[in-house]
Backbone as CSV, one residue per row, in Angstrom:
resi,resn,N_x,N_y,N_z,CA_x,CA_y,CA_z,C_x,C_y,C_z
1,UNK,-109.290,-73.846,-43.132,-109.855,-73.548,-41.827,-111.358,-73.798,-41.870
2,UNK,-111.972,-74.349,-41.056,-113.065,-74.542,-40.601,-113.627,-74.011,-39.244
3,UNK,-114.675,-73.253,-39.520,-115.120,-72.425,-37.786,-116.414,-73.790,-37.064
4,UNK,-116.204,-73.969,-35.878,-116.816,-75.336,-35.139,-117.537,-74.318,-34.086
5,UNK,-119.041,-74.174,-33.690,-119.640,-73.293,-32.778,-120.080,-74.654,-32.021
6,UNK,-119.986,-74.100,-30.533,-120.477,-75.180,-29.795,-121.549,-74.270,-29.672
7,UNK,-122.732,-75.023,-29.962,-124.048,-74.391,-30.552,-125.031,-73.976,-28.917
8,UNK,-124.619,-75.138,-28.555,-125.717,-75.127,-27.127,-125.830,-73.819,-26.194
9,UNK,-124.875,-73.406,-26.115,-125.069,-71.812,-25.639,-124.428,-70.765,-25.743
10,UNK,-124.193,-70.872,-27.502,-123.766,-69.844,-27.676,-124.426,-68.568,-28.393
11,UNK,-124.354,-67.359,-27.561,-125.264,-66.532,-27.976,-125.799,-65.961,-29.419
12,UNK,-126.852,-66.083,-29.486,-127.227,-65.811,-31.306,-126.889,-64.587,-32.059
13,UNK,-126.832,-63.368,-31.624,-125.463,-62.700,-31.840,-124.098,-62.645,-32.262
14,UNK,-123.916,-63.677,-31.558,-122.375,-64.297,-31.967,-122.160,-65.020,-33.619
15,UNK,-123.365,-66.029,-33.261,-123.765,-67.136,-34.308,-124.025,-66.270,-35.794
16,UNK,-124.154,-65.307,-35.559,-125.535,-63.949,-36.895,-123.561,-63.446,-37.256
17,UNK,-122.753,-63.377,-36.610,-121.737,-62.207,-36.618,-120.799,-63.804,-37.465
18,UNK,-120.752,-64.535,-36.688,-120.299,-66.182,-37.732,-120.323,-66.147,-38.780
19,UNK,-122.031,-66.239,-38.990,-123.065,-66.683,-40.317,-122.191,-65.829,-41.333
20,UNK,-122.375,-64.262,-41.176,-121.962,-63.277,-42.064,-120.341,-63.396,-42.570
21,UNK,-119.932,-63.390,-41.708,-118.339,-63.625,-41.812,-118.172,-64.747,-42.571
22,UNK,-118.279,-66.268,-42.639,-118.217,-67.093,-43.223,-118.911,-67.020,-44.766
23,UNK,-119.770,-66.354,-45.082,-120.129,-66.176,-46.396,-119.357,-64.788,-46.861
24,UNK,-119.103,-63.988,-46.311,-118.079,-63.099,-46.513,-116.423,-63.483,-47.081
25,UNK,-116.248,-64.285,-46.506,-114.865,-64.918,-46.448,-115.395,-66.749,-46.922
26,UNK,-115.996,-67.033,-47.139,-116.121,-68.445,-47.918,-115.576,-69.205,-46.714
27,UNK,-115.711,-69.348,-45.804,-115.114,-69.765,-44.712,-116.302,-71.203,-44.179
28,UNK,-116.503,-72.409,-43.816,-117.478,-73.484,-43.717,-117.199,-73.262,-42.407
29,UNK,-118.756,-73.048,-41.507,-119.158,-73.300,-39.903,-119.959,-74.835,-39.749
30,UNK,-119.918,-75.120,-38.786,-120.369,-76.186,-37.800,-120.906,-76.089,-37.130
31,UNK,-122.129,-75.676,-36.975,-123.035,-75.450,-35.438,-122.939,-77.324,-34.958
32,UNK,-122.293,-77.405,-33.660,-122.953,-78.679,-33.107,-123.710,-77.921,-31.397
33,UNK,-124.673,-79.089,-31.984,-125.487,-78.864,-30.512,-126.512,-80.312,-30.114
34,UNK,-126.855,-80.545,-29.101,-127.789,-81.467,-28.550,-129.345,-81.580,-29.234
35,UNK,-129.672,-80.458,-29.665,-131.333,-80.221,-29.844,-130.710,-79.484,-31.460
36,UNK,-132.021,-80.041,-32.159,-131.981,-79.209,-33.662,-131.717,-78.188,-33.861
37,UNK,-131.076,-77.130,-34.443,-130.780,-76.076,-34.652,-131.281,-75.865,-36.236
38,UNK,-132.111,-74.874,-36.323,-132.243,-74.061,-37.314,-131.152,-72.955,-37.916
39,UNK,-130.845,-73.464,-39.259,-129.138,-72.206,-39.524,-129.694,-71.212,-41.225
40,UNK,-129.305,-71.195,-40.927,-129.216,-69.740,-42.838,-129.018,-70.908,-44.127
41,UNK,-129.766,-70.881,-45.038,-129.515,-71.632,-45.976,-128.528,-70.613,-47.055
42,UNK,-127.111,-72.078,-46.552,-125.994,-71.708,-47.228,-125.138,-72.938,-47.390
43,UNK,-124.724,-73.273,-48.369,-123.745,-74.467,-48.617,-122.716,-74.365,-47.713
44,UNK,-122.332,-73.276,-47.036,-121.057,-73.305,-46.139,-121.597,-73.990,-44.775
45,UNK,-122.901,-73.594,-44.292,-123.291,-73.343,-43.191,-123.818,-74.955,-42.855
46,UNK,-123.438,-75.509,-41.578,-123.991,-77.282,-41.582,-124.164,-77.193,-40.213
47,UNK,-125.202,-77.674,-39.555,-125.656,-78.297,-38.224,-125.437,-79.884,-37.907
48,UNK,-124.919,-80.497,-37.050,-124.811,-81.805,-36.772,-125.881,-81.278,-35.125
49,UNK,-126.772,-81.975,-35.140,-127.478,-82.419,-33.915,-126.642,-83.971,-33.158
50,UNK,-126.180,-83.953,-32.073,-125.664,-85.495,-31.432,-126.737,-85.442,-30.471
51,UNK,-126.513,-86.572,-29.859,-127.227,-87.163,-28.751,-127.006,-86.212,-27.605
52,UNK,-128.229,-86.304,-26.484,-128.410,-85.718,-25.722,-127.202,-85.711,-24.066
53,UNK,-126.974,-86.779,-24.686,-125.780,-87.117,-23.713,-124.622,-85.939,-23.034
54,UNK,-124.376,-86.140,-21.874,-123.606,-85.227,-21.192,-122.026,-85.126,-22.167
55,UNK,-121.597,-83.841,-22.340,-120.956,-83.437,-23.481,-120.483,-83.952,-24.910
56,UNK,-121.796,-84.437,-25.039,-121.519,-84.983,-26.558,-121.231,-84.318,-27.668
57,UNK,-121.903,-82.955,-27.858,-121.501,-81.952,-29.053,-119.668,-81.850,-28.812
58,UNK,-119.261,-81.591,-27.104,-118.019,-81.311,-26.765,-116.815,-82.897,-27.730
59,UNK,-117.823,-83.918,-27.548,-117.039,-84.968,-27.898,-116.744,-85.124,-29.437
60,UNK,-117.900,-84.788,-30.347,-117.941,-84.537,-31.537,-116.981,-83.651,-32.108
61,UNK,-117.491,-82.085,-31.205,-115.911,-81.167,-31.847,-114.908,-81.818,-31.717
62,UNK,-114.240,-81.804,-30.532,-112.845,-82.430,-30.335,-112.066,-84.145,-31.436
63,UNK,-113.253,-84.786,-31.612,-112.930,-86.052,-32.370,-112.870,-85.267,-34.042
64,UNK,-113.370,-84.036,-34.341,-113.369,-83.508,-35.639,-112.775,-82.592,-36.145
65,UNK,-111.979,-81.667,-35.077,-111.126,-80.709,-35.279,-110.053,-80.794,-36.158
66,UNK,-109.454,-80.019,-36.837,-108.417,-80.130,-36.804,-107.490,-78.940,-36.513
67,UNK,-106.239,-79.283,-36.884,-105.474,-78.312,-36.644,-105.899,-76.737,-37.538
68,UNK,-105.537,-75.604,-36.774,-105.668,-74.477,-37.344,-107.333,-73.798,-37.535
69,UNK,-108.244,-75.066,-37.166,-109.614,-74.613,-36.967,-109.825,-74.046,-36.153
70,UNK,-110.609,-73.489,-36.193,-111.422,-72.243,-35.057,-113.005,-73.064,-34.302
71,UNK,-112.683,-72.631,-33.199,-113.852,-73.439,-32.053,-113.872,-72.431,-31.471
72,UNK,-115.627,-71.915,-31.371,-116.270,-71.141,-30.455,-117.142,-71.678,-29.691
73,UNK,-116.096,-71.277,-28.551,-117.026,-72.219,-27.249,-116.509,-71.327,-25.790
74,UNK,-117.688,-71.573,-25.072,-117.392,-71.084,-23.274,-117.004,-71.834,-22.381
75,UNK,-116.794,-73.344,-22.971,-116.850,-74.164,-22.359,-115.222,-74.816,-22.466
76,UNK,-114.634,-74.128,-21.022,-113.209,-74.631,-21.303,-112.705,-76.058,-21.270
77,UNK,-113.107,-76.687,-20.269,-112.636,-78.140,-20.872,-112.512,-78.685,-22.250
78,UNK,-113.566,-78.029,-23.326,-113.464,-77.711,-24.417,-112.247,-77.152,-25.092
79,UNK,-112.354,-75.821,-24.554,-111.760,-75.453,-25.271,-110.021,-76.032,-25.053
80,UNK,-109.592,-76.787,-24.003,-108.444,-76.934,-23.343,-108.274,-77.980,-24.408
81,UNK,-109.324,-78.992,-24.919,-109.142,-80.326,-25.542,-108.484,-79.940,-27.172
82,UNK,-109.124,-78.718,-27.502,-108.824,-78.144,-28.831,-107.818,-77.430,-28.921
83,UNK,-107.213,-76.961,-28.454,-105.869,-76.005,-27.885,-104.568,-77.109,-28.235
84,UNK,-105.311,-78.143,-27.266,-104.097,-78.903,-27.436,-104.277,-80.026,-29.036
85,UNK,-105.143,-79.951,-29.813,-105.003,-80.548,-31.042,-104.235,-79.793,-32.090
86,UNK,-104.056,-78.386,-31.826,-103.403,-77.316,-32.647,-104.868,-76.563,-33.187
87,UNK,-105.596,-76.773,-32.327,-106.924,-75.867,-33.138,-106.823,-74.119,-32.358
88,UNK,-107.605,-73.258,-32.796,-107.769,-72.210,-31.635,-108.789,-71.901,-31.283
89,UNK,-109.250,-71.817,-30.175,-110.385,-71.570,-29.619,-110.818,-70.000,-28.883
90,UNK,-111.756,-69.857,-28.890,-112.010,-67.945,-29.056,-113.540,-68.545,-28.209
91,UNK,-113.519,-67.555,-26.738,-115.222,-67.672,-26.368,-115.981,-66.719,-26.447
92,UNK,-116.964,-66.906,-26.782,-118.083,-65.693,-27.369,-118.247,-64.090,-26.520
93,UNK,-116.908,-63.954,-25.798,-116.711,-62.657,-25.213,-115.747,-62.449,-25.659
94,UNK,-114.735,-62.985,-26.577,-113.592,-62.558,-27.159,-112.418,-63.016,-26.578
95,UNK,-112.230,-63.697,-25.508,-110.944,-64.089,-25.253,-110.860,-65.438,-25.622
96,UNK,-109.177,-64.972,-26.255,-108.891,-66.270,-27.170,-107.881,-66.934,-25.535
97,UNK,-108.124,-68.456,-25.931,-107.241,-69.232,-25.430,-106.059,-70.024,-26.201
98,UNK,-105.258,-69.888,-25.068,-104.024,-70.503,-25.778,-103.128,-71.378,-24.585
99,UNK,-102.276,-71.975,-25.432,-101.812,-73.052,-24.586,-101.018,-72.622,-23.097
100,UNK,-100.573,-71.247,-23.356,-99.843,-70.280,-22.162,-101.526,-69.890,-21.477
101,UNK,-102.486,-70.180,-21.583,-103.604,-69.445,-20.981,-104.749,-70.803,-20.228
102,UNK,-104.727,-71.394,-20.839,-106.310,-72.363,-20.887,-105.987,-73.213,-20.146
103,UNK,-105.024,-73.663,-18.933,-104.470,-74.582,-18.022,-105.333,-73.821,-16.797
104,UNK,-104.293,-72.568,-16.896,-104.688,-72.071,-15.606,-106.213,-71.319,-15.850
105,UNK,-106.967,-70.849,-16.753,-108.306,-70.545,-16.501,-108.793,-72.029,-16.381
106,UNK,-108.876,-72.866,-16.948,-109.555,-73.893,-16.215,-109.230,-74.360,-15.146
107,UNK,-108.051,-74.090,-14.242,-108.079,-74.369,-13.064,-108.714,-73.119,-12.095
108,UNK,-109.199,-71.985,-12.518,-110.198,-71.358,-12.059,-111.452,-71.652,-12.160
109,UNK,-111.793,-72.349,-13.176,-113.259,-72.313,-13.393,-113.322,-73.707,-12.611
110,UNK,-112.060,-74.497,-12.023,-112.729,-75.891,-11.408,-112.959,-75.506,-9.948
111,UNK,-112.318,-74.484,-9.096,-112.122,-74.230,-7.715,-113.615,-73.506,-8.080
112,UNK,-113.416,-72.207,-8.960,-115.659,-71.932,-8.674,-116.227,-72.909,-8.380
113,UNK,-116.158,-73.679,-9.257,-116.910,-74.890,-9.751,-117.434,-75.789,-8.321
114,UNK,-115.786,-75.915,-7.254,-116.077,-76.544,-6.366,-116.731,-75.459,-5.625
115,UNK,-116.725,-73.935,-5.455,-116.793,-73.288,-4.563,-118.569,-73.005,-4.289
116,UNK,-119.474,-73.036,-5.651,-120.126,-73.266,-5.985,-121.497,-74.177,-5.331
117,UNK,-120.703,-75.742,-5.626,-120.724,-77.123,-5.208,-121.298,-76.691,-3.438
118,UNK,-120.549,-76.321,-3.202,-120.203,-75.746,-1.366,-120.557,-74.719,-1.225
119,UNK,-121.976,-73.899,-2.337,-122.338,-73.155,-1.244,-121.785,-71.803,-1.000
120,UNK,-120.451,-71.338,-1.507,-119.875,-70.501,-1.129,-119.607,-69.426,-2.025
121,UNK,-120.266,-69.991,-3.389,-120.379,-68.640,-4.024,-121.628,-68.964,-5.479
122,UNK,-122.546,-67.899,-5.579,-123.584,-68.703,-6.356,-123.490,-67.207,-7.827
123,UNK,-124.198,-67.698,-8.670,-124.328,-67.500,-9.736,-123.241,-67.643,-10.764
124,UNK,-123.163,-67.349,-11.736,-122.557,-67.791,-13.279,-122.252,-66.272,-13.908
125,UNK,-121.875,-66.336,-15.178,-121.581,-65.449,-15.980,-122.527,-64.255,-16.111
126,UNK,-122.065,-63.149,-16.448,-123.160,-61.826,-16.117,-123.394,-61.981,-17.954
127,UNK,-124.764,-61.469,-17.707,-125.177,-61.194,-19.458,-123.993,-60.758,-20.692
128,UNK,-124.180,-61.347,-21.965,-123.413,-60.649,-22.814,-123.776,-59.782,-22.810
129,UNK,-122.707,-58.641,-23.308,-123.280,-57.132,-23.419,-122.399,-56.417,-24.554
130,UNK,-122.654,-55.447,-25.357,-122.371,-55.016,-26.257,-120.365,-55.189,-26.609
131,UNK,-120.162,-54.256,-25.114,-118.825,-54.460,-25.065,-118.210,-55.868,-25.305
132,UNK,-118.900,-56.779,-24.680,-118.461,-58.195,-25.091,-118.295,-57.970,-26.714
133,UNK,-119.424,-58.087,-27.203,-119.812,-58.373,-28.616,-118.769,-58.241,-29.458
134,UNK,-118.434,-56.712,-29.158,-117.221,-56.229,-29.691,-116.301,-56.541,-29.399
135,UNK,-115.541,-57.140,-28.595,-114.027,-57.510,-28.069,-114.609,-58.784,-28.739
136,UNK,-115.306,-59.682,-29.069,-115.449,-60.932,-29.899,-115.556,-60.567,-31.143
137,UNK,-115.932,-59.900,-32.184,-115.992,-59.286,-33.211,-114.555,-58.764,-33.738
138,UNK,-113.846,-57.816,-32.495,-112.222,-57.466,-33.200,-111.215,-58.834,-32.891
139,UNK,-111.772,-59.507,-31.656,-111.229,-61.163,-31.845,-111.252,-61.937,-32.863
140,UNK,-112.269,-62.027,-33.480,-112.907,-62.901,-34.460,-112.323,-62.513,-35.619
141,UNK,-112.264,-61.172,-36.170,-111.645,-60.588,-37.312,-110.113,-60.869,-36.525
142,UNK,-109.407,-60.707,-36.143,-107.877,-61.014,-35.716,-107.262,-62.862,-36.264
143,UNK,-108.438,-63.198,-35.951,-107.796,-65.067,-36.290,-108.349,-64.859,-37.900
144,UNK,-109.496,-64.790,-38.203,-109.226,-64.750,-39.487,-108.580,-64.030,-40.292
145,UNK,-107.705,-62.779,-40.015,-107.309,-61.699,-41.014,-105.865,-62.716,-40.824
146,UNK,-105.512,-63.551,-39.592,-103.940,-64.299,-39.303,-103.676,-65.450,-39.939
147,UNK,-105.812,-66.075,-40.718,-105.431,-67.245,-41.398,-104.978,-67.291,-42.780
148,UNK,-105.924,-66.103,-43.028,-105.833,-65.631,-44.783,-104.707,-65.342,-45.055
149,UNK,-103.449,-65.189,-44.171,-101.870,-65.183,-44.814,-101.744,-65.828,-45.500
């Protein structure tokens, strides 16, 4: 198993709760993101910077996944692309997606999306907040305590 962070906005919190876990468990992360990322000097721990291009980190994970890897990302088209490679994907509030799940939330997030577009409904996601943290934290420990079988 390999953990893949889609780096670009995912909260540093999340990333610190990663870092630890993966040297805990010998486990190798992936920060990809657009702009350099600074990470923990650790042989597990690797940054790929891609091009600035409209979802390129997204294009990188998905062409590198594999099966049974773990992808942390908010970004469901993402995560829908990895779902269906046999990877699992978990977003930095703790809900995991799965192939019974990640159809129909992304067909929510496309009607916002249009609703948005039109005006008819404005803003985005409310701050992470502790409670998040934690429902991603007993998430996060759940896929790995299911890989180490």
């Amino acid at each position: 198993m390999k953990i893949w962070i889609d780096a670009d906005a995912c909260p540093g919190v999340i990333k610190e709760l990663v870092f630890r876990a993966s040297e805990r468990r010998g486990i190798p992360v992936c920060l990809v993101a657009n702009r350099p990322l600074s990470v923990p000097p650790s042989p597990r721990i690797t940054a790929v910077c891609v091009a600035r291009e409209f979802n390129e980190a997204d294009t990188y994970i998905v062409q590198n996944v594999a099966p049974h890897d773990l992808v942390i990302t908010a970004d469901l088209p993402l995560a829908a692309a990895v779902v269906q490679k046999g990877a699992i994907a978990l977003n930095p509030r703790g809900d995991l997606y799965t192939e019974e799940n990640v159809g129909s939330r992304l067909a929510v997030r496309n009607l916002m999306q249009d609703l948005r577009a039109g005006g008819l409904v404005q803003g985005g996601p409310a701050p992470l907040r502790e409670t998040d943290r934690r429902k991603f934290a007993a998430a996060f420990n759940t896929v790995l305590t299911k890989h180490a079988r």
